[in-house]
C-alpha positions in Angstrom: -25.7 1.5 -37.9 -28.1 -1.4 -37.5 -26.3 -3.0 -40.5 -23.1 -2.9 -39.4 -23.7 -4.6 -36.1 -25.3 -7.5 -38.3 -22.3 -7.7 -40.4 -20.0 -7.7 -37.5 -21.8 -10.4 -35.8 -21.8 -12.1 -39.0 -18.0 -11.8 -39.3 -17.5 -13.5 -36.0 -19.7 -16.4 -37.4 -17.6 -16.5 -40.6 -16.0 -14.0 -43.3 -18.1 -15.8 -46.1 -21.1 -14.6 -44.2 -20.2 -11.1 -43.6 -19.4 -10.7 -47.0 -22.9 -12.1 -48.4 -24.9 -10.4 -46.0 -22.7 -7.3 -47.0 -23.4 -7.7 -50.5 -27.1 -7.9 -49.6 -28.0 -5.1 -47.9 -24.6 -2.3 -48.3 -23.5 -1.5 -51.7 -19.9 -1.5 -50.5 -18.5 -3.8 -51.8 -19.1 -2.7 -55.3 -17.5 0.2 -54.4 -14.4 -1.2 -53.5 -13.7 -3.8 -55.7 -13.2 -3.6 -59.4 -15.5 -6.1 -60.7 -17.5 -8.8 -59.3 -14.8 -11.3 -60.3 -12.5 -10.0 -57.9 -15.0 -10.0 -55.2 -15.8 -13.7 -56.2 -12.3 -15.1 -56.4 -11.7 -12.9 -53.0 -15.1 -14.8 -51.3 -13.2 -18.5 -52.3 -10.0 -17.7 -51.6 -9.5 -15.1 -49.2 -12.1 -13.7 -47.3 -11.1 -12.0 -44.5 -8.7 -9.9 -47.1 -11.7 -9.2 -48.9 -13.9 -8.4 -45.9 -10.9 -6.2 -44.9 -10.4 -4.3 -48.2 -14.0 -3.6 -48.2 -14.3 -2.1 -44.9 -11.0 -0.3 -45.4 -11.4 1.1 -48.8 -12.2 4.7 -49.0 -13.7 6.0 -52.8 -11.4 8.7 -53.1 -8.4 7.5 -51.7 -8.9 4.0 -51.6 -6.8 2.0 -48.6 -4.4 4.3 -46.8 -3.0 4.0 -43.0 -4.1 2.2 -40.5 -6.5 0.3 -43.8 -3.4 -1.1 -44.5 -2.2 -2.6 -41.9 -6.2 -4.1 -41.4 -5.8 -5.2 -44.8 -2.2 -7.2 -44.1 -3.2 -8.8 -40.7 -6.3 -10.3 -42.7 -4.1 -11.0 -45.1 -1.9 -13.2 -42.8 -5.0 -14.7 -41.2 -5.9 -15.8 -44.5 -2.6 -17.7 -44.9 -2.5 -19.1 -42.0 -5.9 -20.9 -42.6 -4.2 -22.2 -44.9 -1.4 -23.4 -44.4 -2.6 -24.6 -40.5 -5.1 -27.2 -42.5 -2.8 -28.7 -44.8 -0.1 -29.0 -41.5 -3.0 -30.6 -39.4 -4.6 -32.9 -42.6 -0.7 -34.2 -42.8 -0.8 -35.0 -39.2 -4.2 -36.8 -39.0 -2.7 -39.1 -42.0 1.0 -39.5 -40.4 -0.9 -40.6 -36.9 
């Protein structure tokens, strides 16, 4: 319990955080990604997918319900961090 209120604290700071101080102290998210490549491309590119798969992912059955929809909003969060800071770079410039 006491670890789980330090990673959500630390996903309010940041996903990247969560997910290292995840990685530190749970083993969860070896358990719900295939290999640590996938976990590393997931940290760089999209976090809060990643964070959202790991807290979703179940062993035997692996993301189902309302994990999926979880997984999708972070999915569209991710995006839109995206896409919102090349939209805002393009305005700094055209200013």
């Amino acid at each position: 319990m006491g670890c789980g209120c330090l990673i959500l604290l630390a996903s309010g700071i940041s996903p990247r955080l969560a997910l290292f101080v995840m990685w530190l102290f749970t083993d969860r998210l070896s358990i719900a990604l295939d290999s640590f490549w996938v976990g590393f491309a997931g940290f760089l590119v999209l976090p809060w997918t990643t964070l959202a798969w790991a807290v979703a992912y179940a062993p035997v059955v692996g993301v189902r319900g309302f994990g999926i929809l979880l997984v999708a909003f972070a999915f569209v969060v991710d995006l839109s961090s995206w896409f919102s800071t090349g939209r805002e770079g393009y305005q700094r410039v055209a200013a």
